[in-house]
FISEMI-128241 format. One record per residue: y, x, z of N, C-alpha, C in turn. Coordinates in steps of 0.1 Angstrom, whole numbers, padded with zeros to 4 digits, always signed. Layout:
<sites>
YXZYXZYXZ ...
</sites>
This chain:
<sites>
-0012+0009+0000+0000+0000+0000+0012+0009+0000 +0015+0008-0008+0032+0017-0013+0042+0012-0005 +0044+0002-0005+0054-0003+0005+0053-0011+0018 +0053-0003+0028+0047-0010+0041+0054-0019+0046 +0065-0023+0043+0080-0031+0051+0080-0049+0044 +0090-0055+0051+0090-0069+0047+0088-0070+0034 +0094-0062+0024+0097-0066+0013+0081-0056+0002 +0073-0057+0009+0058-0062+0005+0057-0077-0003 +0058-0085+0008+0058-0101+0000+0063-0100-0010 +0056-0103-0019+0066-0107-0032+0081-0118-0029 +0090-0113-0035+0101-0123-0038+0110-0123-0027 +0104-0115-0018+0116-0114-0005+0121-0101-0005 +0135-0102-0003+0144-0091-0006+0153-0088+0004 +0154-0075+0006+0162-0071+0021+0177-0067+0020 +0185-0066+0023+0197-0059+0024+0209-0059+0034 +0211-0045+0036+0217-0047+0050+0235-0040+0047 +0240-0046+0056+0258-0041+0056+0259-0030+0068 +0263-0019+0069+0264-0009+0080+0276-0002+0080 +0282-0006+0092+0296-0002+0097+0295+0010+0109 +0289+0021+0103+0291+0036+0117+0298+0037+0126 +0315+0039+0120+0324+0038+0124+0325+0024+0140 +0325+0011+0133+0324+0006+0144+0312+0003+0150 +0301+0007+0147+0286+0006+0153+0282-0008+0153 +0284-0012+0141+0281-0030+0137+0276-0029+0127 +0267-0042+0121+0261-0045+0112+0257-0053+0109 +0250-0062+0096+0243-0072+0093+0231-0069+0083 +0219-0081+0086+0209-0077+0077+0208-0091+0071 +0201-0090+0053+0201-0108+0052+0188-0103+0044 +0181-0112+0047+0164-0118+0040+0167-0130+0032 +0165-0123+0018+0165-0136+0010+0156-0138+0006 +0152-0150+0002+0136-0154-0002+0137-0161-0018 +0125-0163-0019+0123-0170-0034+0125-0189-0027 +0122-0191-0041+0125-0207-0042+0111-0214-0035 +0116-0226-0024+0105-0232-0023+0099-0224-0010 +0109-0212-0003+0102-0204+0007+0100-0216+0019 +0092-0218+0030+0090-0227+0041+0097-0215+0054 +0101-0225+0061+0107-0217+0069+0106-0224+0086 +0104-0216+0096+0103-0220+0108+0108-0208+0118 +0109-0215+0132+0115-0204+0144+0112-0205+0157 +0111-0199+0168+0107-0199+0182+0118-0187+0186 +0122-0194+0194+0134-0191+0202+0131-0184+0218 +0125-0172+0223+0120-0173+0235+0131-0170+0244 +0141-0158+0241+0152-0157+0249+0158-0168+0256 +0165-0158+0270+0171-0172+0277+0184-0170+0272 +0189-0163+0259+0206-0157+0259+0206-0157+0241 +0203-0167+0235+0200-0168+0224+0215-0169+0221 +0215-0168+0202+0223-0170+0195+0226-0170+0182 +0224-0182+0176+0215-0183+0170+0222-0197+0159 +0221-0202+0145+0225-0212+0137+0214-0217+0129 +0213-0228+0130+0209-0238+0120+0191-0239+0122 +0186-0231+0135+0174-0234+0142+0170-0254+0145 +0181-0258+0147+0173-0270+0149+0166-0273+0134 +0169-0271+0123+0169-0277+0111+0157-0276+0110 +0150-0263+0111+0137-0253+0110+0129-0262+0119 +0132-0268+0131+0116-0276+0138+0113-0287+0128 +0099-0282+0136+0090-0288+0123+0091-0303+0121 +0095-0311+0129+0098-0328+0125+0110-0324+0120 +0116-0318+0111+0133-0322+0110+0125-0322+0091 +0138-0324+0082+0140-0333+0070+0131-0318+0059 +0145-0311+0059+0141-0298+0052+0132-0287+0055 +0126-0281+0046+0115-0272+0050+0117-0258+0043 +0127-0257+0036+0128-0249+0026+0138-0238+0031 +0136-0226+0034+0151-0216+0037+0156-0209+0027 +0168-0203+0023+0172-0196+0015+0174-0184+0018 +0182-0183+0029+0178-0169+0033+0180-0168+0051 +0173-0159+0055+0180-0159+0064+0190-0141+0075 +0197-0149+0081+0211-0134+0083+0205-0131+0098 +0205-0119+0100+0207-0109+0115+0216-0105+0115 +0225-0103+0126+0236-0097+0128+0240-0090+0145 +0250-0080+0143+0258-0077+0149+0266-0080+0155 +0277-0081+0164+0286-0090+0167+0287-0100+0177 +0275-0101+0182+0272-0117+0189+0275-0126+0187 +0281-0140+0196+0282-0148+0190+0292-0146+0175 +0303-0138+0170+0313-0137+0161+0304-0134+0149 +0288-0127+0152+0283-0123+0142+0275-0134+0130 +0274-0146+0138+0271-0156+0129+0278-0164+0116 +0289-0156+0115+0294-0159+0104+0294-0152+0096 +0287-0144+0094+0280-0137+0083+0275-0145+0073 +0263-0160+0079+0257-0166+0073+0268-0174+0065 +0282-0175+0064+0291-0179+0058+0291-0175+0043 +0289-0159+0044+0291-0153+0029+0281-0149+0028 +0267-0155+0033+0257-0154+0028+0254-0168+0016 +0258-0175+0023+0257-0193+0019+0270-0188+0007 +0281-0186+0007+0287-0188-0003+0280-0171-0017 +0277-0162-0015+0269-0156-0023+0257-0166-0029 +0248-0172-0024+0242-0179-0028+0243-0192-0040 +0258-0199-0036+0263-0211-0039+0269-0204-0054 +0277-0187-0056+0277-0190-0065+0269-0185-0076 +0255-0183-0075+0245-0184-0083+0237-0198-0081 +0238-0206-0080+0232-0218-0077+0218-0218-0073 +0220-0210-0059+0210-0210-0056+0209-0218-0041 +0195-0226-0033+0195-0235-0020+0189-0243-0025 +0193-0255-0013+0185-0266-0012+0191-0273-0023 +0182-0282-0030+0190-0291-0041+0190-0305-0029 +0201-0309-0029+0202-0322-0024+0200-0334-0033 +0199-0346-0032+0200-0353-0037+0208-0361-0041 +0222-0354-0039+0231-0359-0048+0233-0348-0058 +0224-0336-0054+0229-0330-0067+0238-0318-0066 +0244-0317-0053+0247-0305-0047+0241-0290-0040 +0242-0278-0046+0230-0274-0038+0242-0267-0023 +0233-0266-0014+0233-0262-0002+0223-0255+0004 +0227-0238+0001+0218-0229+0008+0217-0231+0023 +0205-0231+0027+0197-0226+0043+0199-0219+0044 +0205-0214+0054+0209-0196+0058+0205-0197+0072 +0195-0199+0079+0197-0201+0094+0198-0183+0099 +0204-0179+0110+0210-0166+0111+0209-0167+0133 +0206-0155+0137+0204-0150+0148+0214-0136+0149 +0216-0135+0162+0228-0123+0163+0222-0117+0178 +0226-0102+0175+0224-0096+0194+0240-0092+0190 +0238-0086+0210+0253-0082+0210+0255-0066+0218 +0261-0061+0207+0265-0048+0204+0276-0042+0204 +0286-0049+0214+0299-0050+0215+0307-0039+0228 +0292-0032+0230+0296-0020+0243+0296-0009+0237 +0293-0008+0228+0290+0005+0219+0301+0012+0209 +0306+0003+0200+0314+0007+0194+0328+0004+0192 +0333-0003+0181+0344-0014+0185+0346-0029+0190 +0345-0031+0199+0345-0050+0203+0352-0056+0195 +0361-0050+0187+0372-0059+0182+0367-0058+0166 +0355-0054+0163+0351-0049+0150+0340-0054+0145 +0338-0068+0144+0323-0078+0140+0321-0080+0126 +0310-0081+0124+0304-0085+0109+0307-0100+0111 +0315-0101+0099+0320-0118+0092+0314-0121+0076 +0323-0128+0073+0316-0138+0061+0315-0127+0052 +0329-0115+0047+0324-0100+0039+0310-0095+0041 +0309-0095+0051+0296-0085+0059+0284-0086+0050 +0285-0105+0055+0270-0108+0048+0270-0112+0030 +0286-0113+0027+0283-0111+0014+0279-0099+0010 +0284-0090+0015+0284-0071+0012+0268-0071+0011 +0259-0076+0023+0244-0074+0027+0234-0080+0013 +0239-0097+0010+0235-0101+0001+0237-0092-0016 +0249-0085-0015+0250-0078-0029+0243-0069-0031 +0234-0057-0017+0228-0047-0015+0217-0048-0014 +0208-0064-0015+0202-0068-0010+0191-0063-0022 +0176-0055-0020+0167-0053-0029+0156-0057-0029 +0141-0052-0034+0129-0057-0032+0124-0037-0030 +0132-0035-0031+0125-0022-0025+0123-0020-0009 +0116-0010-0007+0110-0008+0011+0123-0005+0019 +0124-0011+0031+0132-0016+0036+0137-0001+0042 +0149+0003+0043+0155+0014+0049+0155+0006+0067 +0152+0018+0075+0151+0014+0088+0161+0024+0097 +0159+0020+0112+0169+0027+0121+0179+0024+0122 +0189+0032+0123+0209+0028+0126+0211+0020+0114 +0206+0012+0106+0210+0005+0099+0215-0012+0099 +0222-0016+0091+0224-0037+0094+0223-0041+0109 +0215-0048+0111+0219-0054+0120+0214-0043+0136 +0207-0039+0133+0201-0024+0142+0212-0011+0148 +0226-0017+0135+0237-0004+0140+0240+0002+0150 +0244-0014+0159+0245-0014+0175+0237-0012+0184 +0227-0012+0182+0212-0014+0189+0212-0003+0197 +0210-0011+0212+0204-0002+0222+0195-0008+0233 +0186+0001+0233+0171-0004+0243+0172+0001+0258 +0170-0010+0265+0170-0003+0282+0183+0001+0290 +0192-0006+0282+0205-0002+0287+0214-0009+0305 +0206-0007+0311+0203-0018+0324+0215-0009+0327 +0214+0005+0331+0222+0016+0338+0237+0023+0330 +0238+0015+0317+0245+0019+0307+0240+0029+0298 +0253+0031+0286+0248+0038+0272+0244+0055+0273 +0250+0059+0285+0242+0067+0290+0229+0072+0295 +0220+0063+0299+0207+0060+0304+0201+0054+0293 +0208+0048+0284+0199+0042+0269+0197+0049+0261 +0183+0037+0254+0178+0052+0241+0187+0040+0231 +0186+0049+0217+0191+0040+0205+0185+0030+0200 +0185+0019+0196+0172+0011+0190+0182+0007+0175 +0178-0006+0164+0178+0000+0153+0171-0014+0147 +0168-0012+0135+0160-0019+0126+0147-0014+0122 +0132-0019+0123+0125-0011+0117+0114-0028+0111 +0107-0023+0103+0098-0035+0093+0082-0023+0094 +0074-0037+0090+0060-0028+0086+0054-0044+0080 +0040-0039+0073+0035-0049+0066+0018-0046+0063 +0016-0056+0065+0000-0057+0066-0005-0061+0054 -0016-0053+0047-0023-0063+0035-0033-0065+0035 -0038-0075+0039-0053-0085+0041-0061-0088+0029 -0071-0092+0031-0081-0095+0028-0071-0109+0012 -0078-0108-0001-0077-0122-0010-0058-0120-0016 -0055-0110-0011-0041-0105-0016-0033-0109-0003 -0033-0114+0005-0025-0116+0021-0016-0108+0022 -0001-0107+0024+0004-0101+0028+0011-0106+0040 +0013-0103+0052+0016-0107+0066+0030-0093+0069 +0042-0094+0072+0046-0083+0074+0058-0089+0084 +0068-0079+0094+0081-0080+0101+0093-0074+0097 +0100-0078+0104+0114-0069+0102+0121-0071+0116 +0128-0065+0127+0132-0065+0138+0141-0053+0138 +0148-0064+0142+0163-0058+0151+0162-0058+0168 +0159-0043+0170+0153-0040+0187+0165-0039+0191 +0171-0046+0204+0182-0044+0214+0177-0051+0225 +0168-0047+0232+0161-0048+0243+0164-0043+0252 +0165-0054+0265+0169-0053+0279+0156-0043+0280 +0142-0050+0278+0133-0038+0286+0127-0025+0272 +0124-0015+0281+0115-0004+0275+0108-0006+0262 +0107+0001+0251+0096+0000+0240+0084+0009+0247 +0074+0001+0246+0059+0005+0245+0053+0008+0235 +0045+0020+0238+0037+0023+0225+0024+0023+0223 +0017+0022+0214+0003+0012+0215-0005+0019+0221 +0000+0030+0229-0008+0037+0240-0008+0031+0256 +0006+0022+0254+0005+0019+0266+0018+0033+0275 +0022+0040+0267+0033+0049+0271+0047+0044+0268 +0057+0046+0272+0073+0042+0269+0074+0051+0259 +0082+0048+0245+0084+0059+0240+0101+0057+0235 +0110+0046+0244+0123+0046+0239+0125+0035+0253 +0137+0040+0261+0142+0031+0269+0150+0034+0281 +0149+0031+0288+0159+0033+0298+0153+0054+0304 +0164+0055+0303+0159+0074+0308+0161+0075+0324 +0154+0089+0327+0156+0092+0338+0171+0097+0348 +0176+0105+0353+0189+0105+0358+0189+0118+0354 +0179+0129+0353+0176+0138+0348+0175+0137+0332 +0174+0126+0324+0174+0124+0310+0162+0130+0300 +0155+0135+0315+0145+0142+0306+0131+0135+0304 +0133+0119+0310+0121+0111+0309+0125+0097+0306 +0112+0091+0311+0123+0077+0310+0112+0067+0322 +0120+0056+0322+0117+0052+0338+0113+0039+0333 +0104+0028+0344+0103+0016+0343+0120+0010+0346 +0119-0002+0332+0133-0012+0335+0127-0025+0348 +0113-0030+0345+0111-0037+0355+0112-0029+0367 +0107-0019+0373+0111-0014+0387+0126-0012+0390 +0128-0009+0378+0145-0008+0386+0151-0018+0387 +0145-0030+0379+0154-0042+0379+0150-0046+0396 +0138-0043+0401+0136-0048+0413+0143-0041+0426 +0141-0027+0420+0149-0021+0430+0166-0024+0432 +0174-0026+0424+0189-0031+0422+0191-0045+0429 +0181-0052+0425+0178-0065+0429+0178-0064+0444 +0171-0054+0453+0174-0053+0467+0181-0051+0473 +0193-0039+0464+0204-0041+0468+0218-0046+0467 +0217-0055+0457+0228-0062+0452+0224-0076+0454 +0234-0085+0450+0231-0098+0452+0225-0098+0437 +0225-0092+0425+0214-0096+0413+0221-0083+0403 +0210-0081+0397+0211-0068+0391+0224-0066+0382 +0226-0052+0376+0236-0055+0366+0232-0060+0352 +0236-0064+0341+0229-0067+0330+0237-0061+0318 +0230-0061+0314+0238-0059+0292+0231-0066+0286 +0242-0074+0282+0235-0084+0271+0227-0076+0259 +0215-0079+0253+0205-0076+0246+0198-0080+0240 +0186-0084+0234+0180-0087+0223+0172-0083+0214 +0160-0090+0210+0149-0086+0201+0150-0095+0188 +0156-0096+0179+0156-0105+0169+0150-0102+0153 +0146-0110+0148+0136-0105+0133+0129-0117+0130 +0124-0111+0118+0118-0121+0102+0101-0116+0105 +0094-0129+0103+0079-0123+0100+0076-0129+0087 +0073-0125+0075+0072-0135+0064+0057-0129+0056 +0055-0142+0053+0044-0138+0046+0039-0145+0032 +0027-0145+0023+0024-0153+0012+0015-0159+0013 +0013-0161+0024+0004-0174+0027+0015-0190+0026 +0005-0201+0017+0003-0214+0017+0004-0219+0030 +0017-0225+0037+0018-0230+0052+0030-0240+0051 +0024-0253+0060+0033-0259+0060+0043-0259+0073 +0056-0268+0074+0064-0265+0084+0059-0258+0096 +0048-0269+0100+0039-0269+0115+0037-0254+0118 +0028-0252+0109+0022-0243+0103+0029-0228+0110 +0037-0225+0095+0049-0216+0099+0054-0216+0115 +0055-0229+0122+0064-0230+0134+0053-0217+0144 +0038-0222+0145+0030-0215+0150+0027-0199+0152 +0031-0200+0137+0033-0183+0134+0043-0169+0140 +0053-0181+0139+0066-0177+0145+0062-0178+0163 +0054-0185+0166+0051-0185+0183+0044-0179+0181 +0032-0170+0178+0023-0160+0182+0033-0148+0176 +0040-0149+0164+0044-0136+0165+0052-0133+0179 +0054-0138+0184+0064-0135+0198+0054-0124+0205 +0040-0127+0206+0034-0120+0214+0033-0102+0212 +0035-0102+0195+0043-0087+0194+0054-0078+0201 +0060-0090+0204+0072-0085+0212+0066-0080+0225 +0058-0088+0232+0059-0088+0244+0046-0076+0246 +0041-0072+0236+0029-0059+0234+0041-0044+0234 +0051-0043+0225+0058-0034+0226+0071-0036+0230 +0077-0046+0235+0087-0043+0249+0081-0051+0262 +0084-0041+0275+0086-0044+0291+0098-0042+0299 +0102-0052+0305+0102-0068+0302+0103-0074+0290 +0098-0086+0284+0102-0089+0274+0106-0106+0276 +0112-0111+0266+0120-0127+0268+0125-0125+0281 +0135-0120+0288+0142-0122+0299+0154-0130+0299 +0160-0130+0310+0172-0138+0308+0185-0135+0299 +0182-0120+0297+0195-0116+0297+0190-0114+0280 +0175-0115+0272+0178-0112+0260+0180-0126+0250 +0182-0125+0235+0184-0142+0229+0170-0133+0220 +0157-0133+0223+0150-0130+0213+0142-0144+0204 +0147-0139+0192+0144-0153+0181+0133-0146+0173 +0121-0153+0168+0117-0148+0152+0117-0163+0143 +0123-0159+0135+0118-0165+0120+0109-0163+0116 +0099-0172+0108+0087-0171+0099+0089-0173+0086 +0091-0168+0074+0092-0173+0063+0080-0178+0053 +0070-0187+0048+0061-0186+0038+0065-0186+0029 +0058-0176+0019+0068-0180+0002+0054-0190-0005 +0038-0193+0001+0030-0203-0005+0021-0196-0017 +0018-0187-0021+0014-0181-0031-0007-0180-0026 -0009-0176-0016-0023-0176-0014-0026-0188-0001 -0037-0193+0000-0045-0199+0010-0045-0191+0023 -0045-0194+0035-0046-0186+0045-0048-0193+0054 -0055-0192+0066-0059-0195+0079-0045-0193+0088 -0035-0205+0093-0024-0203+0097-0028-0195+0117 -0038-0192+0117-0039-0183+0133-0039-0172+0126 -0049-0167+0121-0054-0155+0111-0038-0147+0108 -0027-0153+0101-0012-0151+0094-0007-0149+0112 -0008-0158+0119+0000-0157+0133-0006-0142+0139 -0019-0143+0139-0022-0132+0152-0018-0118+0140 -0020-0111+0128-0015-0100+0122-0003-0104+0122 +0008-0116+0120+0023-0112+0125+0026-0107+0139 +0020-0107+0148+0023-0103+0160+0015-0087+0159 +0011-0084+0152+0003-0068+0149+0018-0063+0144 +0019-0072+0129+0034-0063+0123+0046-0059+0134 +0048-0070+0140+0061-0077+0149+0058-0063+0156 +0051-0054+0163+0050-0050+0173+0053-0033+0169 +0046-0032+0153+0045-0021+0147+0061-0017+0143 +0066-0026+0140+0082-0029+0135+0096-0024+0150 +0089-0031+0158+0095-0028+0168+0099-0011+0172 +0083-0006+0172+0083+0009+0178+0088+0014+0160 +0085+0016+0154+0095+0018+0137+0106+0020+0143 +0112+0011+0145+0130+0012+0152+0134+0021+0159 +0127+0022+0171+0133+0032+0177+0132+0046+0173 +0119+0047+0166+0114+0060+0160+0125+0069+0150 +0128+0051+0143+0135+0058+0126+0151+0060+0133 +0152+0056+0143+0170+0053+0149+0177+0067+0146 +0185+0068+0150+0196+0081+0150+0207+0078+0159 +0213+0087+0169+0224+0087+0176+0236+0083+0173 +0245+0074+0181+0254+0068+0177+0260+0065+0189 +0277+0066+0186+0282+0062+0200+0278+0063+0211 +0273+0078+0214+0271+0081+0233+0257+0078+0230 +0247+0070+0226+0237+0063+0229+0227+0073+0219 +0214+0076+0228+0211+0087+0220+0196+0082+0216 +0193+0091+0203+0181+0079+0199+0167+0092+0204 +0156+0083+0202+0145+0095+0208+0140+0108+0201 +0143+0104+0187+0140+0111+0182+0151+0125+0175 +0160+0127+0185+0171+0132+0191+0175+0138+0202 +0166+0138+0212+0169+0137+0222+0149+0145+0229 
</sites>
């Protein structure tokens, strides 16, 4: 397999906007026509557009693309000049009067300690992302929506490793392709399929790195409640499996379990972790079979991130350091 990253699936195409300077960014996933689309929301600090649309009793089933961003909440309007990129190729949902209206539903972490606060990806961003947007293997690390990204930052950007954007993709059995894409800005630690920390909160000494659950407990004893930074695990699982809404919705809930394989803590209060599921419908597939290897990719993608990262604003990445 030549190209290990999201953009494996046929017809799904990546492209990200990357601002150094202010340590912000955006990524947008566009898909082919007719893609199904669903979401699971686990974070208690989400942030997030046009997710109700995606549960599986609602009208539409179709997404056009969908945006990650930078920014926090400010970063959601990216999907602004994602939707208008789209509109002017006539591309979305066809309504029935005849109008089209691209699905852009769009997730954001917040990355606003790092670089400039006053410096968010808007509706340019995600047009910029959508113009850059390829079918080639996905560039990972300080990139799109990954710019800001920092893991384990409980103690500040000093004690944090860098986190980033990273993708990986599975090819199964009958032509199956199952693959992720994740934007790591996690409250807790990256785990590595050893069961070792390999990006996360460091030692005081810098020369290791420490549990974020122990110290969250330790803080916790002496304060009235720990300190926090807002954070997040956000990303696309897509695949070419034949699924319907339900279906997809499922997929999108087991991929979570990736998350929670390669970060500790994971879904806490303080992160908004979302995944999207995209089907583009091309092969038959067992919708557990598509769920349990999305949570294989989801996990692979995760440690990718911090690996591919690079130093940025004080915040140093591991493979740096």
């Amino acid at each position: 397999m030549t190209n290990d990253t999201l953009t494996a699936v046929p017809g799904i195409k990546v492209g990200h906007y990357t601002d150094l300077k202010a340590a912000t960014g955006c990524t947008v996933v566009r898909c082919p026509p007719q893609t199904v689309g669903a979401v699971d929301v686990r974070g208690g600090a989400p942030g997030t557009r046009e997710t109700d649309l995606l549960q599986a009793h609602n009208l539409v089933t179709e997404v056009t693309a969908v945006a990650l961003s930078g920014g926090s909440a400010f970063g959601l309007a990216t999907a602004d000049g994602v939707m208008r990129w789209h509109v002017e190729r006539g591309l979305g949902y066809q309504s029935r009067s005849g109008v089209v209206v691209p699905i852009v539903p769009a997730a954001i972490l917040f990355d606003l300690t790092i670089g400039d606060p006053h410096v968010r990806p808007d509706s340019d961003a995600g047009y910029q992302a959508c113009e850059a947007s390829t079918a080639e293997p996905v560039s990972m690390g300080t990139v799109g929506a990954g710019t800001g990204a920092r893991i384990g930052a409980i103690l500040g950007n000093e004690r944090a490793s860098k986190g980033g954007i990273g993708s990986s993709a599975i090819d199964l059995a009958n032509g199956l392709i199952v693959a992720a894409l994740m934007a790591v800005n996690a409250v807790g630690n990256v785990i590595g399929a050893d069961g070792r920390i390999i990006a996360g909160l460091r030692a005081a000494d810098g020369l290791r790195f420490v549990s974020v659950l122990e110290t969250m407990a330790d803080l916790m004893s002496n304060a009235p409640a720990p300190p926090t930074n807002e954070s997040t695990v956000i990303g696309v699982v897509a695949t070419n499996a034949r699924l319907d809404k339900a279906e997809a919705t499922k997929v999108a809930q087991m991929a979570h379990d990736g998350v929670a394989r390669a970060v500790n803590p994971a879904h806490t209060m303080y992160d908004g972790d979302t995944i999207f599921a995209l089907a583009t419908g091309e092969v038959a597939a067992d919708p557990t079979v598509v769920g349990a290897y999305a949570a294989e990719a989801v996990a692979d993608a995760i440690r990718r991130a911090v690996l591919a990262a690079t130093s940025l604003g004080g915040v140093r990445a591991v493979a740096e350091s």
